[in-house]
VOBA-1610 file (N, C-alpha, C; in pm, whole numbers, padded with zeros to 5 digits, always signed):
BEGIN
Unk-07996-08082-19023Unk-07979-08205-18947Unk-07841-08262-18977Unk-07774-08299-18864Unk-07626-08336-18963Unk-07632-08495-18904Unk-07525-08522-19000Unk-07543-08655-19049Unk-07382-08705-19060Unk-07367-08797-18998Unk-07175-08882-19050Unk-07162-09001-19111Unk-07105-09060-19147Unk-07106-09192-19236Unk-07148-09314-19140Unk-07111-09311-18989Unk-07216-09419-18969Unk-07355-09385-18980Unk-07371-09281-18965Unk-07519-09259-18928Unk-07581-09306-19072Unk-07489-09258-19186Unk-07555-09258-19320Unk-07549-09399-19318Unk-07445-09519-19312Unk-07451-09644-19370Unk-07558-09661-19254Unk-07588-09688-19069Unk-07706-09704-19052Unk-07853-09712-19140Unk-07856-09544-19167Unk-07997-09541-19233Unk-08021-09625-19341Unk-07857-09645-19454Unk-07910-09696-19590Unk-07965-09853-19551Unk-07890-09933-19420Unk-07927-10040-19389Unk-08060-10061-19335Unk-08103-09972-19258Unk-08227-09952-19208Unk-08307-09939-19363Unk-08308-09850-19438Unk-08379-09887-19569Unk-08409-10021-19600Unk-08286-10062-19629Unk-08318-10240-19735Unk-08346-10309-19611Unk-08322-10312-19540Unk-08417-10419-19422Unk-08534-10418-19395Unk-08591-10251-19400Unk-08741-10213-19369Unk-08806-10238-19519Unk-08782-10279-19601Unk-08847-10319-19670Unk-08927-10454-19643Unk-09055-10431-19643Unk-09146-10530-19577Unk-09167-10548-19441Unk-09060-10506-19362Unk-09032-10512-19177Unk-09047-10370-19147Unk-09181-10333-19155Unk-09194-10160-19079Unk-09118-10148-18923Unk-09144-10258-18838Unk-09079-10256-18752Unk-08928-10208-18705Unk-08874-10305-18807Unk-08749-10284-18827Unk-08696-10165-18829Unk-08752-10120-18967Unk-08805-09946-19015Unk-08787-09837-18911Unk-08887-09846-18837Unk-08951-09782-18767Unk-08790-09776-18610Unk-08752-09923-18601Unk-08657-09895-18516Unk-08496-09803-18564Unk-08444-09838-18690Unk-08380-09816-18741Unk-08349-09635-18724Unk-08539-09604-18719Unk-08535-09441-18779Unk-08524-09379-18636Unk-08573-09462-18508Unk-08519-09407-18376Unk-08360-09417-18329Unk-08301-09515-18389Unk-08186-09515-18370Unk-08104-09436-18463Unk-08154-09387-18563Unk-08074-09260-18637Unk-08128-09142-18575Unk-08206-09128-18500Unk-08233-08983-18457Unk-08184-08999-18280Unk-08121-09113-18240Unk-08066-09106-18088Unk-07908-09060-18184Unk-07864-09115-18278Unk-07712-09114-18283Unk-07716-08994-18368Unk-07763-08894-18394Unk-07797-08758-18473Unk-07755-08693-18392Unk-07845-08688-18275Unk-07894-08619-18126Unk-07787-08636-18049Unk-07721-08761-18050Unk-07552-08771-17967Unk-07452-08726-18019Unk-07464-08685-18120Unk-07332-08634-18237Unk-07342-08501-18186Unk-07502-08438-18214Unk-07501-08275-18204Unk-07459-08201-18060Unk-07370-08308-17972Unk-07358-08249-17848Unk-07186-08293-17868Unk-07113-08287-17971Unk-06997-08285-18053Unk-06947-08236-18162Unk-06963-08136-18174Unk-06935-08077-18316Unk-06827-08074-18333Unk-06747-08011-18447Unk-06630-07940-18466Unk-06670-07841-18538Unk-06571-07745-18532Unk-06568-07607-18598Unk-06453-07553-18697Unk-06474-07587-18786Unk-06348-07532-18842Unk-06311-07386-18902Unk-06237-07278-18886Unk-06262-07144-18926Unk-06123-07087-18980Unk-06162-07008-19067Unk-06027-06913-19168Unk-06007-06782-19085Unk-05921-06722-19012Unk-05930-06557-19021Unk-05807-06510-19121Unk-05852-06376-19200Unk-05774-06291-19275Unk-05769-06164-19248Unk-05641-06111-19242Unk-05623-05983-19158Unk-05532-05902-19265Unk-05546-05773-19311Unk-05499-05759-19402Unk-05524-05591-19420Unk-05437-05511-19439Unk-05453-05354-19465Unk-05443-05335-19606Unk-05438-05418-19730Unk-05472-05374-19853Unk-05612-05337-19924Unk-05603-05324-20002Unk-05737-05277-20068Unk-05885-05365-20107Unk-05794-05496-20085Unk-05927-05581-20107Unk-05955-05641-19984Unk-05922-05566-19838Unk-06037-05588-19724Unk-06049-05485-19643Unk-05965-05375-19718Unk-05994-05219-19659Unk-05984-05135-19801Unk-06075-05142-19850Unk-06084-05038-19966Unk-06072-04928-19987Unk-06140-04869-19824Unk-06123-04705-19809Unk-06032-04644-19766Unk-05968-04728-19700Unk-05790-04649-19662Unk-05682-04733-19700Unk-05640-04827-19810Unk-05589-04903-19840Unk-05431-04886-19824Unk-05295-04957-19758Unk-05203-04926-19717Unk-05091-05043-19706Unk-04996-05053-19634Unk-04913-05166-19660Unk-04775-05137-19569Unk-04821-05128-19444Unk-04756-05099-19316Unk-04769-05115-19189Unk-04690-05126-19141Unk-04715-05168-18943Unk-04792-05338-18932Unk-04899-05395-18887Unk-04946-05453-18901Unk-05003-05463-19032Unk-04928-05591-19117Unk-05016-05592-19260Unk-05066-05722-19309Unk-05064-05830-19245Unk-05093-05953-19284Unk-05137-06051-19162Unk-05204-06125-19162Unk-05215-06218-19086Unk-05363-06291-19066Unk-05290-06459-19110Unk-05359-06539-19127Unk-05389-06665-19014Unk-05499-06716-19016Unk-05505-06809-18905Unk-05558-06905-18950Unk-05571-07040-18914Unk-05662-07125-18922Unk-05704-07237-18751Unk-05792-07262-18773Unk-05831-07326-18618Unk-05930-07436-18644Unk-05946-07571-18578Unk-06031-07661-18533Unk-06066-07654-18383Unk-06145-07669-18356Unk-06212-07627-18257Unk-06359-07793-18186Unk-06356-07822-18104Unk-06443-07920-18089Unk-06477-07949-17943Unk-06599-08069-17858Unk-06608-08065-17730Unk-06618-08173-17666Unk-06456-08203-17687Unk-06419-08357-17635Unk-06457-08367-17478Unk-06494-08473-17423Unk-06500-08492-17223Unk-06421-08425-17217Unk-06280-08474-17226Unk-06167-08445-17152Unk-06170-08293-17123Unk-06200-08219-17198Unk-06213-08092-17198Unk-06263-08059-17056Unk-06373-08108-17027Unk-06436-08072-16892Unk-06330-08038-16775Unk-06255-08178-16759Unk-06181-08146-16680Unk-06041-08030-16651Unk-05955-08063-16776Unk-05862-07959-16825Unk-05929-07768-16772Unk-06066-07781-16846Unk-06123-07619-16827Unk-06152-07579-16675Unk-06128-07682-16614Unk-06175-07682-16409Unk-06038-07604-16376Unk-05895-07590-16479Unk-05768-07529-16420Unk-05785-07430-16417Unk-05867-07318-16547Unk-05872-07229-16521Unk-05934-07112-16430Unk-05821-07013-16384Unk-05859-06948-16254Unk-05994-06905-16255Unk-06071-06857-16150Unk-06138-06776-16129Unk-06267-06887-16186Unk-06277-06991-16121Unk-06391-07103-16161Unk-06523-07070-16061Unk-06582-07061-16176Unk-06778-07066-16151Unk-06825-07204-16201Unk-06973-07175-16175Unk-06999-07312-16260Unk-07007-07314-16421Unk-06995-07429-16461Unk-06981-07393-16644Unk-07041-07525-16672Unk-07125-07499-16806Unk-07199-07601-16827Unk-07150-07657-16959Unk-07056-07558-17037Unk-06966-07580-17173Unk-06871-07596-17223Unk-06800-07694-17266Unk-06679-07668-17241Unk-06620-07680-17399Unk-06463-07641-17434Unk-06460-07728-17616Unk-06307-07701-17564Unk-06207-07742-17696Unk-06057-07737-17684Unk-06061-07688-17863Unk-05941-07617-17868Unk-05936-07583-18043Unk-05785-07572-18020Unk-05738-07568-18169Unk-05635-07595-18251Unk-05566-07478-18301Unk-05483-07413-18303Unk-05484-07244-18409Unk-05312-07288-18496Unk-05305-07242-18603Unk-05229-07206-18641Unk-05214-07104-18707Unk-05122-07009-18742Unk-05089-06854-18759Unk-04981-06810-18800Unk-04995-06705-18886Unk-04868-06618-18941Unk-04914-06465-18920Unk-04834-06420-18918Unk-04820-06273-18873Unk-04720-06185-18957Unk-04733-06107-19003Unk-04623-06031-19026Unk-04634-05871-19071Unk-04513-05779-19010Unk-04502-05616-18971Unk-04412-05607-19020Unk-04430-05458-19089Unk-04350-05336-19166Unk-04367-05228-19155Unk-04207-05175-19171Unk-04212-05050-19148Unk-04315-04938-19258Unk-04371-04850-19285Unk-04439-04768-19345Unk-04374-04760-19538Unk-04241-04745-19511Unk-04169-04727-19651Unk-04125-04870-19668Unk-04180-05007-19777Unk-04133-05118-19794Unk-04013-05076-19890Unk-04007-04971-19944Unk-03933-04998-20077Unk-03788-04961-20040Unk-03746-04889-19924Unk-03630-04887-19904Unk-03555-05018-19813Unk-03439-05018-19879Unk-03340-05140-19825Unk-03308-05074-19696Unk-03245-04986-19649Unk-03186-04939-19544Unk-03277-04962-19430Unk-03229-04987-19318Unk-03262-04996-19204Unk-03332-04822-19134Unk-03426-04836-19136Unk-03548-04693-19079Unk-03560-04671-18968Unk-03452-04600-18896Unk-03439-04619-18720Unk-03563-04592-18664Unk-03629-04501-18719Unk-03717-04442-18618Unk-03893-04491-18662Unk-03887-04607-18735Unk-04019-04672-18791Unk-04002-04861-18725Unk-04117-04919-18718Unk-04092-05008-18646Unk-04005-05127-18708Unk-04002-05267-18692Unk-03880-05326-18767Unk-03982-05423-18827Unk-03889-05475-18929Unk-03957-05586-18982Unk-03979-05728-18925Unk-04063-05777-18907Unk-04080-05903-18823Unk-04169-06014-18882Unk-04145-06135-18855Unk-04263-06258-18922Unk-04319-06299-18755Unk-04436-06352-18785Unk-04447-06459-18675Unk-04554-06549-18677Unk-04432-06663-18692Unk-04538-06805-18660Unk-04558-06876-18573Unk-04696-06940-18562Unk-04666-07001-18434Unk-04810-07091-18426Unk-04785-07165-18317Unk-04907-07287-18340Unk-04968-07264-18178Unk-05070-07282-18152Unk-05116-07325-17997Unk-05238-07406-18012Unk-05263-07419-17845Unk-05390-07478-17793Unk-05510-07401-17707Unk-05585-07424-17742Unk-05679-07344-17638Unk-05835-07457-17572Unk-05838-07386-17408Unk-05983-07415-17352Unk-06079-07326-17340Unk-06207-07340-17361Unk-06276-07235-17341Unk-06373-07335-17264Unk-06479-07253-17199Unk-06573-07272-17112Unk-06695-07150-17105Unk-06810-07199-17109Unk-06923-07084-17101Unk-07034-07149-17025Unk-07132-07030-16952Unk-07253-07133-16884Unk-07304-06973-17017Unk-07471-06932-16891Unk-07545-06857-16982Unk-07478-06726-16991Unk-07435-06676-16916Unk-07306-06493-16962Unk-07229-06479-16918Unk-07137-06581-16924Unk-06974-06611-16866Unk-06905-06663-17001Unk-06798-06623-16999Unk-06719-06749-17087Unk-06586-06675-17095Unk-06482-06800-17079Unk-06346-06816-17033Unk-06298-06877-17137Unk-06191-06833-17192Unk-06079-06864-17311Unk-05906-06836-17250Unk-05828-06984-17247Unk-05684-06974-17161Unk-05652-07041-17337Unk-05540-06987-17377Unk-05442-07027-17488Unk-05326-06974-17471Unk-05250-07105-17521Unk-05085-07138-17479Unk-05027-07146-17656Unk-04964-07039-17685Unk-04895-07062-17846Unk-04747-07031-17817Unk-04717-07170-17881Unk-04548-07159-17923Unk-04480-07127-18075Unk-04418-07045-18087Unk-04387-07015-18221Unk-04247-06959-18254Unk-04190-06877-18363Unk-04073-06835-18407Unk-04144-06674-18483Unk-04017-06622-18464Unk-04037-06504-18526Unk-03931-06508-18574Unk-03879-06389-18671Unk-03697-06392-18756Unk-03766-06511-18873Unk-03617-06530-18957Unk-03641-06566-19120Unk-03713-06677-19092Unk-03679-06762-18969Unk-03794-06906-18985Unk-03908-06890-19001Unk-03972-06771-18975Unk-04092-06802-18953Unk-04144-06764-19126Unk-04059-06697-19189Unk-04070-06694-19396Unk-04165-06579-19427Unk-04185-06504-19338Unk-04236-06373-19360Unk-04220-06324-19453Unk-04083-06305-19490Unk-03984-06238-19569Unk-04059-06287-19765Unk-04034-06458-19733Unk-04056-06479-19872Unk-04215-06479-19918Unk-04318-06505-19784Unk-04484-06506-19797Unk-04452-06342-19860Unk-04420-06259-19805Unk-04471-06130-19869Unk-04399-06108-20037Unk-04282-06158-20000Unk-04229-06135-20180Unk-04324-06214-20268Unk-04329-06312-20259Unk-04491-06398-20348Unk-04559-06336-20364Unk-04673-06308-20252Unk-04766-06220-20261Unk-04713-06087-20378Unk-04648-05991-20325Unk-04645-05903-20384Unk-04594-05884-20535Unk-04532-06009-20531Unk-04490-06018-20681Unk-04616-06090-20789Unk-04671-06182-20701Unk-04816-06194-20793Unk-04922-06085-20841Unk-04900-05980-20740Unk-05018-05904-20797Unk-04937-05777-20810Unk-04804-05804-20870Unk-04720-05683-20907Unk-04721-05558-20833Unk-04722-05552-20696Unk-04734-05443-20608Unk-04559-05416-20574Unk-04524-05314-20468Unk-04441-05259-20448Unk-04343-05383-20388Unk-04263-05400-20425Unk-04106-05546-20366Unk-04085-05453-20228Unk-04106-05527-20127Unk-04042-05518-19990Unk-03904-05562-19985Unk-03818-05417-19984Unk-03692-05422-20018Unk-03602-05423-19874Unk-03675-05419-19783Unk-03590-05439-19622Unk-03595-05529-19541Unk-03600-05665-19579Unk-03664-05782-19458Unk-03518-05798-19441Unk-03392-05813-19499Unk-03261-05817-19461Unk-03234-05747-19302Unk-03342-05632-19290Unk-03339-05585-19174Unk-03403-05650-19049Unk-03495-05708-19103Unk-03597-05806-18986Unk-03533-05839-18864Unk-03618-05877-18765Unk-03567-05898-18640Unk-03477-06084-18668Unk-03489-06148-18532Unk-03313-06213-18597Unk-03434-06368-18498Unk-03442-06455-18538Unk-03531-06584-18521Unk-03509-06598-18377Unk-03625-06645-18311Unk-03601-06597-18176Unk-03736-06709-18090Unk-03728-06803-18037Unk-03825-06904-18018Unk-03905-06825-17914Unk-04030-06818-17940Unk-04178-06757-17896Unk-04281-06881-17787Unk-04288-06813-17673Unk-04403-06869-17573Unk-04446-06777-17543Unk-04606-06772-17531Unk-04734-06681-17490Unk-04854-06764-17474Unk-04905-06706-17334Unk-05019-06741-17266Unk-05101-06627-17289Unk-05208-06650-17309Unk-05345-06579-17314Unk-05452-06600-17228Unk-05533-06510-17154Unk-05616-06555-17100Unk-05742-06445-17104Unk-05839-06463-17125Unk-05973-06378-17156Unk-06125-06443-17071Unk-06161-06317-17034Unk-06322-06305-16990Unk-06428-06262-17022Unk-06551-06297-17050Unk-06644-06179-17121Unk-06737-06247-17044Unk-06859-06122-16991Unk-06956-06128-16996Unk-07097-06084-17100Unk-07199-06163-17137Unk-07284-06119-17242Unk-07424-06009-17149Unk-07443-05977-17177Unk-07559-05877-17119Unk-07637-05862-17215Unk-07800-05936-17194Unk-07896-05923-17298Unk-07959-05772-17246Unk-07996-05718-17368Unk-08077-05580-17334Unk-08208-05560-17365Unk-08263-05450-17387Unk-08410-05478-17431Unk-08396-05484-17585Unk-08523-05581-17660Unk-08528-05569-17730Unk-08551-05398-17809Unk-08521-05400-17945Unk-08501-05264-18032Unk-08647-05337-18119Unk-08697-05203-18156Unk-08816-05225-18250Unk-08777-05095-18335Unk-08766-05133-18472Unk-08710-05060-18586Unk-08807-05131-18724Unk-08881-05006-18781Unk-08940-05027-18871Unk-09026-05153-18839Unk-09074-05165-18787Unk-09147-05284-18709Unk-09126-05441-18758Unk-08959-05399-18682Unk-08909-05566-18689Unk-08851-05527-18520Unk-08852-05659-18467Unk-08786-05639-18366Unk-08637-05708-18370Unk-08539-05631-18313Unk-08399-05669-18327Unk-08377-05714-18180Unk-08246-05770-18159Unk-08257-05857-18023Unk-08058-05734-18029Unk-08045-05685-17873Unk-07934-05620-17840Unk-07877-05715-17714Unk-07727-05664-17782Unk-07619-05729-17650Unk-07515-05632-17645Unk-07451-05620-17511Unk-07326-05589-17482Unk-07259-05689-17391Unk-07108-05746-17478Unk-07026-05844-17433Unk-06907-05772-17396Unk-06883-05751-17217Unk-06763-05641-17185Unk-06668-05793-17174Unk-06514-05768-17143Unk-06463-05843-17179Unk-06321-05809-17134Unk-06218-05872-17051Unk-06113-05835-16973Unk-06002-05929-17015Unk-05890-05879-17054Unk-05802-05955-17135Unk-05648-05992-17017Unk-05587-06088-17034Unk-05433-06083-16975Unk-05329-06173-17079Unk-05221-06085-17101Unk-05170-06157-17197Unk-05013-06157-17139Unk-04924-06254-17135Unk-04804-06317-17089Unk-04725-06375-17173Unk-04584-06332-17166Unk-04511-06418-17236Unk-04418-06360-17271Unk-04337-06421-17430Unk-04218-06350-17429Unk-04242-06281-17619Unk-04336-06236-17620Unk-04410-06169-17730Unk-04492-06053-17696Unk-04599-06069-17590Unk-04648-05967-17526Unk-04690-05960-17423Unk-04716-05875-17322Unk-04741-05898-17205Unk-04801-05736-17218Unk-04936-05731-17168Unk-05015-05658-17118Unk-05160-05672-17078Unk-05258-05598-17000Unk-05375-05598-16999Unk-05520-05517-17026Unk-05591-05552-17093Unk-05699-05518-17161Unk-05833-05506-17112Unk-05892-05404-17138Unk-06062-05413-17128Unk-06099-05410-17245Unk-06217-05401-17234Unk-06297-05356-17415Unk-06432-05437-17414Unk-06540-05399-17471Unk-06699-05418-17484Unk-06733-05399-17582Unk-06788-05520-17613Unk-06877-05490-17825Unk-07014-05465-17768Unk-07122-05431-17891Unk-07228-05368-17879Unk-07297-05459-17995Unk-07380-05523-17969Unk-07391-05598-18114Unk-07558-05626-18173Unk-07632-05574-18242Unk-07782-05588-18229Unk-07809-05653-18383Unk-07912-05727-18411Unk-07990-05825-18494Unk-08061-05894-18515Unk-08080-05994-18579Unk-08186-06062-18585Unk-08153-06246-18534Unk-08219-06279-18444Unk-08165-06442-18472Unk-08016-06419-18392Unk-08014-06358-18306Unk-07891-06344-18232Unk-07825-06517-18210Unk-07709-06531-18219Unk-07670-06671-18218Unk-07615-06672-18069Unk-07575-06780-18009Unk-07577-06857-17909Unk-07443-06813-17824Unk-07370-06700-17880Unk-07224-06737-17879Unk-07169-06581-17791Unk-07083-06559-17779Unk-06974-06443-17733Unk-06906-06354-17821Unk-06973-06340-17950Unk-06914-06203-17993Unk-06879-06277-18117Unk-06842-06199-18197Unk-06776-06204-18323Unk-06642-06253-18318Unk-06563-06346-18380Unk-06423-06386-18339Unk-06354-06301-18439Unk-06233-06320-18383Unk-06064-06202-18470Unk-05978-06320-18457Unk-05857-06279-18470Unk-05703-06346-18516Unk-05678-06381-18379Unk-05707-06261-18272Unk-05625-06287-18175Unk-05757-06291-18029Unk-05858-06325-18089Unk-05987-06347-18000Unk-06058-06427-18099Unk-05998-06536-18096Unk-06064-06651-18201Unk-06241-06667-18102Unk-06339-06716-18190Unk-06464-06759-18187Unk-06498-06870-18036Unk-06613-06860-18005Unk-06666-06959-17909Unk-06724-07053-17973Unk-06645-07156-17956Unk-06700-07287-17954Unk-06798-07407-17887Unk-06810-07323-17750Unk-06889-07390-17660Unk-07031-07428-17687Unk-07090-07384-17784Unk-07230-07343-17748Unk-07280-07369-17944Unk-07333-07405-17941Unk-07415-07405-18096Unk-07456-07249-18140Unk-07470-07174-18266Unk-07502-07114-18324Unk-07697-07102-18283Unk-07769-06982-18343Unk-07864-06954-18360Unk-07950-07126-18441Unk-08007-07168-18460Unk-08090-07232-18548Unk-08139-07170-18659Unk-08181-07072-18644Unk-08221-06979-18718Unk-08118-06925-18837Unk-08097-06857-18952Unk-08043-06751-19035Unk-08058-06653-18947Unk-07976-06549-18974Unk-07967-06415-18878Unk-07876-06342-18942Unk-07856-06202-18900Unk-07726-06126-18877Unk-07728-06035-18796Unk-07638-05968-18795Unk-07586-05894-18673Unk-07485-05824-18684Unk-07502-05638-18654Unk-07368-05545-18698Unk-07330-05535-18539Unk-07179-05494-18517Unk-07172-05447-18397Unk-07015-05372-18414Unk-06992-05313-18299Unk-06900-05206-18309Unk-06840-05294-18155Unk-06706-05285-18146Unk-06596-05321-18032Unk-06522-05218-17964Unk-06496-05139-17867Unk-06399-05038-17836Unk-06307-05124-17725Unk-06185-05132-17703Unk-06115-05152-17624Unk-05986-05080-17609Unk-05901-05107-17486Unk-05789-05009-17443Unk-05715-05155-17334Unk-05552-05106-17389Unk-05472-05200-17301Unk-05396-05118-17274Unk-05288-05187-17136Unk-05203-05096-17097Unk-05068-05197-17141Unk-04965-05109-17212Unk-04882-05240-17266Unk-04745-05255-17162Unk-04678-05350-17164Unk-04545-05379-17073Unk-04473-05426-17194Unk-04471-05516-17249Unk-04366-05544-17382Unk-04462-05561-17493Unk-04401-05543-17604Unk-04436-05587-17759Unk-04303-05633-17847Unk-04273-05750-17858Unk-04170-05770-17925Unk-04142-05751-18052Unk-04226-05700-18109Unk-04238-05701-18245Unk-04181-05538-18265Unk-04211-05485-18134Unk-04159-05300-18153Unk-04054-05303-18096Unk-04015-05379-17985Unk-03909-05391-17899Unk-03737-05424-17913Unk-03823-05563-18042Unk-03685-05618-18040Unk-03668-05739-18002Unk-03534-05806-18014Unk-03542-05940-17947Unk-03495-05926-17823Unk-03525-06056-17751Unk-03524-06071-17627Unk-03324-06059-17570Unk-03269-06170-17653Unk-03121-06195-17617Unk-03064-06159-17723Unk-03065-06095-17821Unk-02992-06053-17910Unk-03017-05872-17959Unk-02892-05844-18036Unk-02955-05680-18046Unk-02960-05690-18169Unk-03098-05597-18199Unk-03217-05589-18301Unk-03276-05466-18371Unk-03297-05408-18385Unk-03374-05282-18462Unk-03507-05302-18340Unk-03526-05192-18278Unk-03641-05119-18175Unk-03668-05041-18235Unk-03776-04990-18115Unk-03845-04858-18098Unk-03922-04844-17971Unk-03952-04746-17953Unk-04012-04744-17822Unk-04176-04754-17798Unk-04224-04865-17754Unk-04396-04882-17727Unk-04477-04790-17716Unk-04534-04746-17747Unk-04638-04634-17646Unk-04727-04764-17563Unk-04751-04687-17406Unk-04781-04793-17298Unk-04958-04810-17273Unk-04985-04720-17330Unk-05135-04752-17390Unk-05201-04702-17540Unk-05293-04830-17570Unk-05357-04856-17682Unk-05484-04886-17705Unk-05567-04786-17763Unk-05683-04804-17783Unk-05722-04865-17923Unk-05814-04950-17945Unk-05872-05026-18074Unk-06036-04942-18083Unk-06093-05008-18202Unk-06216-04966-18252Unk-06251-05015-18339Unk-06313-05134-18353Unk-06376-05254-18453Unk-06507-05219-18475Unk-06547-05196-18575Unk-06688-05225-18649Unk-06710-05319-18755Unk-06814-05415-18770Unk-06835-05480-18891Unk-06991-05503-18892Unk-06966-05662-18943Unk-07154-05744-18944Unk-07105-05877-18965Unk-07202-05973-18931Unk-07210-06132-18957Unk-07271-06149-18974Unk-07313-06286-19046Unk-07401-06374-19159Unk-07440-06502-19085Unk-07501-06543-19097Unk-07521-06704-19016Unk-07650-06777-19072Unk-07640-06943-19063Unk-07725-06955-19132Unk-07685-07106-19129Unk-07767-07219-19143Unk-07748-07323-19158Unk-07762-07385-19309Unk-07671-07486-19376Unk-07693-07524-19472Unk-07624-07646-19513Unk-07738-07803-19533Unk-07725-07917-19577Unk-07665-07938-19434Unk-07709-07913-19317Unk-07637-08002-19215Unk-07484-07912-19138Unk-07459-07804-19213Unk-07324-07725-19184Unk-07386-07585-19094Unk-07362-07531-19013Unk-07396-07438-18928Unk-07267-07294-18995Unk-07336-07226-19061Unk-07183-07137-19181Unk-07217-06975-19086Unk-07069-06911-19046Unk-07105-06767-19034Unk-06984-06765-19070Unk-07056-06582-19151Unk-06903-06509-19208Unk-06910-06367-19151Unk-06776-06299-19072Unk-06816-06185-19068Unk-06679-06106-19121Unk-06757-05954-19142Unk-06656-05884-19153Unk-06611-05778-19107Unk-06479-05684-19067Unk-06473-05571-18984Unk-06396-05513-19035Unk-06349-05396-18979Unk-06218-05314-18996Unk-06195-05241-18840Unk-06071-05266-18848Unk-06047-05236-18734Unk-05911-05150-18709Unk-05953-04990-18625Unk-05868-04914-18599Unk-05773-04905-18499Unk-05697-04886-18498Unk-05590-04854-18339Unk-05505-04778-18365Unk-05480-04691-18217Unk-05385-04564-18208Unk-05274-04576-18214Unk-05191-04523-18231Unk-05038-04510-18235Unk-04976-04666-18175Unk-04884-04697-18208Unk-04849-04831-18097Unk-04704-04813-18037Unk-04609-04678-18127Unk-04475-04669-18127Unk-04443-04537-18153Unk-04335-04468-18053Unk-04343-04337-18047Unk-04298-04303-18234Unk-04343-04168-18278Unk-04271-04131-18388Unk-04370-04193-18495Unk-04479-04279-18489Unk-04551-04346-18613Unk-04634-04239-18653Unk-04686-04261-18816Unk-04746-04120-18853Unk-04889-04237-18859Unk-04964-04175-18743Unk-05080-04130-18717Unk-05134-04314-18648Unk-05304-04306-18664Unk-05356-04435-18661Unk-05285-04545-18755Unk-05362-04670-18694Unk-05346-04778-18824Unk-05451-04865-18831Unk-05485-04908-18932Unk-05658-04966-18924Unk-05621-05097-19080Unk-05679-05196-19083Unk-05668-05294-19096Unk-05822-05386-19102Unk-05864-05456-19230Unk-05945-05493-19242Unk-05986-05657-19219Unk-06069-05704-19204Unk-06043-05858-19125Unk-06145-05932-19186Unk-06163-06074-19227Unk-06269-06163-19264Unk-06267-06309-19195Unk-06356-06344-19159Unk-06367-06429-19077Unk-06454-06548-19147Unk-06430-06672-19191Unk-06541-06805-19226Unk-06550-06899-19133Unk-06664-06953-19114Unk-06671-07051-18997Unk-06790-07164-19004Unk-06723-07269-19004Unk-06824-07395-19053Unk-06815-07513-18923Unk-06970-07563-18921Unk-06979-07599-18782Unk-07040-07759-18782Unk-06992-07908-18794Unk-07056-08008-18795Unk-07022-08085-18699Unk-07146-08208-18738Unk-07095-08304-18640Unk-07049-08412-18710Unk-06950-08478-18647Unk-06918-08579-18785Unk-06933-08760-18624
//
């Protein structure tokens, strides 16, 4: 049941008054369960993602290249205003959900060998990237629409360079001896825009529990002056206490906010396959107006996510954690082989 400080000073007043005045009492305890009940159609969400190819979130192939870091944080909530704002986005049905969230983010890529200074023509370049946005989402019962607008920096502003020397010097790992090479600071706009549909299936009966199945297919468009390409891809996801929502969230497919969680404790494993066709990647490319250390894209890319999530309510907080690892093919001609990358996700859900 969640609860906020008026609600709490309400009740404590409703206490010392209902002493002797059941009435009172008695009104007090309907008016904490109307302003309970009006809160829970307002939450916020607040959530961590960690993205990371070392050993303590990919143990089994542990590494320190191409994509190797990246952190997020997001608020997320379902102000009115929202309603209207989410009516811009294209391709409008009816929607009964709406929320707005917050992201902030770091990013940062290396070439395969950190330890050499010299510039590695034929491996990708070193790059940071930070950057802040906004996002709307909208869902009825197996629709849901996510448009996000992030502005950011890549090059030394964004401190790539010194987040990884910290890091690596705290836990005495290999000194990244080439960010001198990094791409050159370069101001970042990107639009995002995503679709998924949920498809309930038949229930699964295993060892005589019954599990509840979904497949959430899901069509991506991404714009800007960071990346620009487009995506399909479909998770598969079966459990117990299935929650309310669109899939498992990532770094760069943050969580649905629209909709409350399961009531219930639950979990749930599921596997993701998707494929894009790419037009730019700046991070392989280069900068836009200045000359930079490239390489050449490969123009399609396939992914392959597997994990599980946790969910569960506690003291009033709605908590899921999940976790994955996630593979993808080549991204740049000349790279030796896949690259796969492990991910953790926390997510806490009230009404205040």
């Amino acid at each position: 049941m969640r609860t906020n400080t008026i609600v709490a000073i309400m009740s404590c007043f409703g206490l010392m008054i209902g002493v002797g005045q059941p009435a009172l009492h008695a009104e007090s305890e309907d008016t904490t369960a109307l302003e309970e009940q009006a809160e829970q159609t307002h939450p916020f969400t607040f959530t961590v993602y960690w993205e990371n190819d070392s050993s303590f979130l990919k143990p089994n192939r542990a590494t320190d290249r191409y994509y190797t870091n990246g952190l997020a944080a997001t608020i997320a909530h379902q102000p009115d205003w929202a309603d209207g704002f989410a009516d811009m986005i294209p391709l409008g049905e009816v929607f009964d959900d709406t929320a707005a969230g917050y992201v902030i983010a770091h990013q940062f890529f290396t070439p395969e060998n950190i330890k050499a200074r010299r510039l590695i023509d034929d491996d990708r370049p070193y790059a940071g990237y930070l950057f802040g946005g906004m996002y709307l989402q909208r869902s009825n019962g197996n629709t849901f629409d996510h448009i996000q607008l992030d502005l950011g920096t890549t090059g030394p502003a964004s401190q790539a360079d010194h987040f990884q020397y910290s890091i690596h010097s705290t836990f005495r790992a290999d000194e990244p001896r080439g960010w001198d090479n990094q791409l050159h600071d370069e101001f970042t706009a990107q639009l995002s825009l995503r679709r998924k549909w949920r498809h309930d299936l038949n229930t699964l009966e295993l060892w005589d529990h019954a599990l509840d199945q979904q497949i959430i297919s899901q069509a991506d468009l991404a714009l800007g002056t960071v990346y620009r390409n487009i995506g399909l891809g479909a998770t598969y996801r079966v459990g117990v206490h299935m929650p309310d929502d669109f899939g498992p969230g990532r770094l760069e497919d943050v969580g649905d906010a629209t909709l409350m969680q399961s009531e219930q404790s639950g979990a749930y494993a599921f596997v993701r396959v998707s494929g894009r066709v790419v037009e730019h990647d700046l991070f392989l490319e280069g900068n836009t107006y200045k000359d930079s250390h490239s390489v050449d894209a490969e123009p399609l890319v396939g992914e392959a996510q597997a994990g599980f999530a946790v969910y569960g309510r506690f003291n009033g907080w709605d908590l899921q954690a999940n976790y994955s690892q996630t593979f993808i093919t080549s991204q740049f001609e000349d790279q030796d082989g896949y690259h796969s990358f492990g991910a953790l996700m926390l997510s806490a859900t009230h009404g205040f």
